[in-house]
N, C-alpha and C positions, 0 to 999 in steps of 0.2 A: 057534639060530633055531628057532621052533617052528614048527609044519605053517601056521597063519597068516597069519606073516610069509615064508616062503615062497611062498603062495598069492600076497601083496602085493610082490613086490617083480619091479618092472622092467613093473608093468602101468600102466593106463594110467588114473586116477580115473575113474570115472563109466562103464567099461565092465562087462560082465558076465565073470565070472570063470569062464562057461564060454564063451566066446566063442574061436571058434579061432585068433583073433591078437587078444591084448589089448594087445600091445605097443603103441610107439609108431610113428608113420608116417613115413616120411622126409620127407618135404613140409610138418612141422608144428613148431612151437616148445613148448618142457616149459619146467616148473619142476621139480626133483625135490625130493619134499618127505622132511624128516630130521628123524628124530624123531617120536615122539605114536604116536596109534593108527594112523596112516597110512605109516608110515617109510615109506621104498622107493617108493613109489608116484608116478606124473608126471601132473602136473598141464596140460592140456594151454591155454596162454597165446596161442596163433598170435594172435588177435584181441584182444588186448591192448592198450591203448595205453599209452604206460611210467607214466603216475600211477597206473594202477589195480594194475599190477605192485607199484608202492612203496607201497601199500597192505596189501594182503597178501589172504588171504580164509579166510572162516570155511565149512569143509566137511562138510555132511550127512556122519556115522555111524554105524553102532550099535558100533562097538569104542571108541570114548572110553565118558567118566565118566556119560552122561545119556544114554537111548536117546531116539534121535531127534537129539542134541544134535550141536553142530558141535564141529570140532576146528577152534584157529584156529594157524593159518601166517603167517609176516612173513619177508619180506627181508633181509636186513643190510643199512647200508647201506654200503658205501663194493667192495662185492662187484663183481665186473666181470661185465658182461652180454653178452655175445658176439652179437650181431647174428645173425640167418638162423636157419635149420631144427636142429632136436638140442636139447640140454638146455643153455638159455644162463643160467641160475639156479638160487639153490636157496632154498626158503623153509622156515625153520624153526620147528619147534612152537611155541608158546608157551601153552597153554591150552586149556580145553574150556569151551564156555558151553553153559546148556541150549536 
């Protein structure tokens, strides 16, 4: 694991990486994303409603293929999703679009 992917893993998308808990919040629902320029990282879903989950989503980066471009994520489907607060999914890589 490079300096990186340690910087990224167990933080929380869209926080700042000097931020003195990037973590996740007890009170809040993840997706943990696997794979791509993002591995490690949680995606935080609490205000989700489940179509948009089995959707998937396409995520602002500049570690994918295209700066600027998104890395896209997707659900499996038949994955069990665990109700309430914690990491109740996990969405996996599939692509970078620019």
């Amino acid at each position: 694991m490079n300096g990186d992917e340690q910087l990224l893993r167990g933080r929380v998308y869209g926080r700042d990486h000097d931020d003195p808990d990037p973590g996740p919040l007890p009170h809040q629902t993840y997706a943990a994303l696997v794979g791509g320029p993002l591995d490690g990282l949680l995606l935080d879903i609490t205000a989700w409603r489940p179509e948009e989950v089995d959707d998937g989503v396409a995520l602002i980066t500049e570690l994918g293929r295209w700066p600027d471009g998104r890395a896209l994520y997707d659900p499996r489907s038949g994955e069990p999703r665990p109700p309430g607060p914690g990491v109740s999914c996990r969405f996996y890589y599939s692509g970078d679009t620019p």
